[in-house]
C-alpha positions in Angstrom: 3.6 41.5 109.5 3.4 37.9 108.4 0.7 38.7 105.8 3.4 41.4 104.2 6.0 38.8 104.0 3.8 36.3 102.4 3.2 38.4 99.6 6.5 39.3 99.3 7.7 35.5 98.9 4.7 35.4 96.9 5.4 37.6 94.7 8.9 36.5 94.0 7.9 33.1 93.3 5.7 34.7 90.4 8.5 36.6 89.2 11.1 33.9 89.3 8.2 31.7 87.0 8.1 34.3 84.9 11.7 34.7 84.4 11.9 30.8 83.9 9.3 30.9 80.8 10.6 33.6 79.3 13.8 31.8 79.5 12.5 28.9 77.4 10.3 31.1 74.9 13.7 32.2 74.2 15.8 28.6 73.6 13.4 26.7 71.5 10.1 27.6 69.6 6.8 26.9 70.1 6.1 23.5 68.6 2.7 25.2 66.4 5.5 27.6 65.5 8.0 25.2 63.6 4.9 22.7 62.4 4.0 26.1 61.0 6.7 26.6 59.5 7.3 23.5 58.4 3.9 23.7 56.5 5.0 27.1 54.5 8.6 25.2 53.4 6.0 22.1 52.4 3.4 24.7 50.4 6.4 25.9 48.7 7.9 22.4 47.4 5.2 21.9 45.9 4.0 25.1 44.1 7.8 24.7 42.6 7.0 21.1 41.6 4.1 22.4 40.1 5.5 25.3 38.2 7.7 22.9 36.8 5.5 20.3 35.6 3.5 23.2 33.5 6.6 24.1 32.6 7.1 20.5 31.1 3.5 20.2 29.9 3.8 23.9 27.9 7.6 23.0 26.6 6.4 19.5 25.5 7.5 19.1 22.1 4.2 19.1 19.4 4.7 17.0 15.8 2.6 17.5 13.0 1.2 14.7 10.5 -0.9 15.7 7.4 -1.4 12.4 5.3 -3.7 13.0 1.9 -6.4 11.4 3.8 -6.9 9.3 7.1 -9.6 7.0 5.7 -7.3 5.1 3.8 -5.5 2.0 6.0 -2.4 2.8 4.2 -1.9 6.4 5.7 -3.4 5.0 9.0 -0.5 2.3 9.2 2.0 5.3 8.3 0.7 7.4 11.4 0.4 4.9 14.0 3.9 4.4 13.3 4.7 7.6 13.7 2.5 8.4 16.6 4.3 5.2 18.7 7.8 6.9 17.7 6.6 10.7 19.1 5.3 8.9 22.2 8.7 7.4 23.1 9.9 10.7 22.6 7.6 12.3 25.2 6.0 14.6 22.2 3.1 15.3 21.0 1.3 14.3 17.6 -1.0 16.9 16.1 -2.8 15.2 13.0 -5.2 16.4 10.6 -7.3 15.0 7.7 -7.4 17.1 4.7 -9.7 14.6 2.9 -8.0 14.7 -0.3 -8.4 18.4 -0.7 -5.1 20.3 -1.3 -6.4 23.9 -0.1 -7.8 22.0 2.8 -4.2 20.7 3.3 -2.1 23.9 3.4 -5.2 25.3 5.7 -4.2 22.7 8.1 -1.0 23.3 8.2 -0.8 26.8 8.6 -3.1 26.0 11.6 0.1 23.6 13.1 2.5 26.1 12.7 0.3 28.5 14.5 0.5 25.8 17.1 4.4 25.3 17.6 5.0 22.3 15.9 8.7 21.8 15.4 8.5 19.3 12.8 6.0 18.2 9.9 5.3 15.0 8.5 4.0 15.9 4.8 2.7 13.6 2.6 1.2 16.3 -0.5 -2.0 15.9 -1.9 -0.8 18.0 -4.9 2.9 17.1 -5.4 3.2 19.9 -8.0 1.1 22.5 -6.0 2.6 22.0 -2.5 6.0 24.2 -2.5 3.9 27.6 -0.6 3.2 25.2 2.1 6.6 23.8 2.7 7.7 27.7 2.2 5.4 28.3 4.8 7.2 26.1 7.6 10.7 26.8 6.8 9.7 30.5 7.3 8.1 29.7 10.8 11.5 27.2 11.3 9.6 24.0 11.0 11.2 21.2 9.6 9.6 19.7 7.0 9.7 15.7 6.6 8.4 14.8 3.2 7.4 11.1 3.1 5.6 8.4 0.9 4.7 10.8 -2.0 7.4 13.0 -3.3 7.3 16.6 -4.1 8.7 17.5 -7.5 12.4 17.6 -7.2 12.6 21.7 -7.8 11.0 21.7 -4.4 14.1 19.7 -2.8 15.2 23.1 -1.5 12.6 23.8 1.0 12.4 19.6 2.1 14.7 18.7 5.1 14.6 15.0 4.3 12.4 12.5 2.1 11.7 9.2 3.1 9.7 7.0 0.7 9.2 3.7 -0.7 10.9 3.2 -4.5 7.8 4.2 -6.2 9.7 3.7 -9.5 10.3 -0.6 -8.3 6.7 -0.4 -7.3 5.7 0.2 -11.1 8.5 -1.7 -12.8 8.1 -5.7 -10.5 4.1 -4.9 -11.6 5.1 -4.5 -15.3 7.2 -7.3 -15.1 4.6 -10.1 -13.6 2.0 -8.7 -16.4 4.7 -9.6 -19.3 5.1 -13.1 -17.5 1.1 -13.4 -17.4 0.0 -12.1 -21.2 3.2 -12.8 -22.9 1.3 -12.2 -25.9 0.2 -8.8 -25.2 -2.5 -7.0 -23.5 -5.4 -4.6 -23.3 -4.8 -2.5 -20.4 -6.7 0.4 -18.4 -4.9 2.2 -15.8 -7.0 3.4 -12.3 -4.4 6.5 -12.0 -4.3 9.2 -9.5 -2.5 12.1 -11.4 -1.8 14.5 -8.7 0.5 12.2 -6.8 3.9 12.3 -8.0 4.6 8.8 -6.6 1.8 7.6 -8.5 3.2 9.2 -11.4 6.6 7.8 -11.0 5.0 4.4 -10.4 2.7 4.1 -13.8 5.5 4.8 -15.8 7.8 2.3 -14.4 5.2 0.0 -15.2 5.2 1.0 -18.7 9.3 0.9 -18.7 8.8 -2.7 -17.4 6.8 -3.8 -20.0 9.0 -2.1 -23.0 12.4 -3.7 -21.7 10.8 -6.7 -20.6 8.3 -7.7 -23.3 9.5 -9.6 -26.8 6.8 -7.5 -28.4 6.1 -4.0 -26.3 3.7 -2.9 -29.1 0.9 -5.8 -28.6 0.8 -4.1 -25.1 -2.4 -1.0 -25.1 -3.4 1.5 -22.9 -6.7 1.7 -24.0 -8.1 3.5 -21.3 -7.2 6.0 -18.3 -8.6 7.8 -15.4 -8.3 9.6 -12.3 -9.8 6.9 -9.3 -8.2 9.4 -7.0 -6.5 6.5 -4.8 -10.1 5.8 -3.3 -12.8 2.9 -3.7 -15.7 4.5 -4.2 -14.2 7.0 -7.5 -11.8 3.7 -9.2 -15.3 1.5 -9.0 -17.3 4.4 -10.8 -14.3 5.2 -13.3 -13.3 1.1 -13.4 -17.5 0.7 -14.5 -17.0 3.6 -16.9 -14.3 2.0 -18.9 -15.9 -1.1 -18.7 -18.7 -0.2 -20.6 -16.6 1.5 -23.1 -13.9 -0.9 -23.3 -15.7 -4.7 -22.6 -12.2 -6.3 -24.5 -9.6 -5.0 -20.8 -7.9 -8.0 -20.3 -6.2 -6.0 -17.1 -6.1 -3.2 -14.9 -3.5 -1.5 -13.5 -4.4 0.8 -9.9 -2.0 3.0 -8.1 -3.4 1.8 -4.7 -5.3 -1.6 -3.2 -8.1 0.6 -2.5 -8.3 1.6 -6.3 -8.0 -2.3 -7.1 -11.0 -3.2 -4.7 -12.9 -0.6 -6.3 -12.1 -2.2 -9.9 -12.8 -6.1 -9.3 -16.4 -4.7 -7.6 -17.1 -3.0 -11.1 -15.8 -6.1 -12.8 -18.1 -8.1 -9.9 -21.0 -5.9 -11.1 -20.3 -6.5 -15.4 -20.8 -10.1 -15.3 -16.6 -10.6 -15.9 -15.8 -11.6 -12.6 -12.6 -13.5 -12.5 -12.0 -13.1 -16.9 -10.0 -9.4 -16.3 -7.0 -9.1 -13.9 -6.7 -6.7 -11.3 -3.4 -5.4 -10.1 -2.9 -3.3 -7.0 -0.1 -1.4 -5.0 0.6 -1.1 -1.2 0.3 -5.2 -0.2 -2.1 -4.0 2.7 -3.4 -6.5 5.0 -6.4 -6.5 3.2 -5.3 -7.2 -0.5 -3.0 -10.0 0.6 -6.1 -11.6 1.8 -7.2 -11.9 -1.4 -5.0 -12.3 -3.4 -5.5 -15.3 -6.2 -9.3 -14.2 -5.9 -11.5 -12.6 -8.2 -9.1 -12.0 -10.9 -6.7 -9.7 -8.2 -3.2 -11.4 -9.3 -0.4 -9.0 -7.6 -0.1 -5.7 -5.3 3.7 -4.1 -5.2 4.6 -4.1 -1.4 5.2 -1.4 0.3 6.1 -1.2 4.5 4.2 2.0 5.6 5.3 0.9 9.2 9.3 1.6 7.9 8.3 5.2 6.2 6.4 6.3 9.5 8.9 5.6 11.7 11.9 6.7 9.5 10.5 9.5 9.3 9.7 10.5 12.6 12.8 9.6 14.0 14.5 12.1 11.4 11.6 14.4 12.7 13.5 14.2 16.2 17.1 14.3 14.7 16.5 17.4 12.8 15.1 19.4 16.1 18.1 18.1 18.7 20.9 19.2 15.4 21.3 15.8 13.8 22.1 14.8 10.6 20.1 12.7 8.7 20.2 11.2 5.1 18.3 13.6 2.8 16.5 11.0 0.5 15.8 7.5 2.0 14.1 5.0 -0.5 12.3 1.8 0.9 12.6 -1.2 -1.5 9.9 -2.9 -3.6 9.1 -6.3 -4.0 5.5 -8.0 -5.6 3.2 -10.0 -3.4 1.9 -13.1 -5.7 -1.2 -15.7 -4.4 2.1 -17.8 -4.4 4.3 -16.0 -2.1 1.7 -14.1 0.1 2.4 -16.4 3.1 6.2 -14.9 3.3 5.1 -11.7 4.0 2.2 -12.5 6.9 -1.4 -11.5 6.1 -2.8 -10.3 8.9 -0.5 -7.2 9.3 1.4 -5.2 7.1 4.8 -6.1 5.9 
């Protein structure tokens, strides 16, 4: 009798427990439960943070730059510019080097606008050839910033904006310092790079200089020109060329420092060091260094750092529905021995 009515309280102990923990099972969750739980709300956070940084990363906006060349320091200042003004804008700069090589260059490009560039930075290797590729980006909606060498003005229509120094004061300040020089007239050869309509512009300013400027414009010859496609390496072979069939130059005239270095080592190498002056164009770090030497008298400044950045910016004004001045022109001035000092040799202008 006792043993039946210990199992009995027994047994309602055990239920009443039972009753009690179901009790709480129902008034608050386990605590693996909510860390549980917690983890899946965590795992979540974060696959949307992620999502949206690739979103970011794939949105991110892409610039493209196609310079004539990238071996030249003068195209080099003009894209680090560039590039520093696409980095504060969070975008992306997508460059290539066509090497001087027109077909090369609208290859290239068609390869950025396969890419999503919203914007390109064009500065032609063939001003005159170059309106397919332009065509080519405002069909694909890319803006197309042409800077430092213009495209022919009939091309204007498929341009967004032009930014460039004022290739035409570039010739005429060089003109002028040769009529203050040889005021008696001169025997000139000109280091040209014909497919470039800047350098175009730029050699016959020099010639307009030296007609308004000169008493006599006639005792001033062009006995010699060639093409030392903007680079060292062709100007010296050309520069020796002319040398050898003209030993009387009493000048030359280059479209670029890089053609002037190639000129005074060809001058170097004929024994005439010093006896035939050299004048260049872009007042690069390099020519303002030696200025006054070797028979290099004057280089027409130009401020690569200005177009680069000009023109990017108007790159970034264009895509956000900006409006920005069509044609912007970068003044000239000449860099002498005698006023180098004002416009710092160790950088660019």
């Amino acid at each position: 009798m006792r043993l039946k009515k210990f199992k009995t309280l027994a047994m309602g102990t055990i239920l009443a427990l039972a009753l009690a923990a179901c009790g709480q099972q129902e008034t608050a969750p386990e605590p693996a439960a909510e860390e549980e739980q917690q983890t899946v709300e965590a795992a979540a956070e974060g696959e949307e943070a992620e999502a949206e940084t690739e979103t970011t990363d794939t949105e991110k906006i892409m610039i493209g730059y196609s310079p004539m060349t990238l071996v030249n320091p003068y195209f080099s200042a003009v894209g680090s510019a560039i590039e520093e003004v696409v980095e504060a804008n969070g975008a992306e700069l997508v460059k290539f080097d066509p090497q001087m090589d027109a077909s090369v260059q609208a290859a290239q490009i068609d390869d950025m606008i396969s890419m999503g560039v919203k914007a390109v930075l064009f500065i032609p290797v063939d001003s005159a050839g170059s309106r397919n590729i332009m065509q080519a980006c405002k069909d694909a909606g890319v803006y197309v910033v042409n800077i430092d060498n213009v495209v022919s003005e009939e091309d204007y229509d498929v341009v967004d904006a032009i930014v460039a120094s004022d290739n035409y004061g570039l010739g005429y300040v060089s003109g002028e310092d040769v009529v203050e020089r040889f005021p008696d007239g001169a025997k000139i050869g000109i280091m040209h790079s014909p497919t470039s309509e800047s350098c175009i512009v730029t050699v016959n300013a020099f010639w307009d200089a030296i007609k308004e400027k000169a008493a006599d414009p006639d005792a001033y010859v062009n006995v010699a020109e060639a093409d030392g496609k903007g680079n060292m390496e062709q100007s010296f072979t050309q520069a020796t060329d002319m040398l050898q069939a003209h030993d009387d130059i009493d000048l030359f005239y280059c479209v670029n420092d890089q053609s002037a270095f190639g000129v005074i080592q060809a001058i170097k190498e004929a024994g005439k060091a010093g006896e035939v002056a050299v004048y260049g164009k872009d007042g690069s770090p390099d020519a303002k260094a030696v200025l006054g030497q070797d028979g290099f008298v004057q280089s027409s400044g130009q401020s690569p750092l200005s177009i680069g950045r000009i023109g990017a910016e108007n790159c970034f004004k264009l895509i956000n529905g900006e409006e920005v001045e069509f044609n912007t022109s970068i003044e000239a001035f000449s860099i002498t021995a005698e006023n180098v000092e004002e416009y710092g040799i160790d950088e660019w202008q």
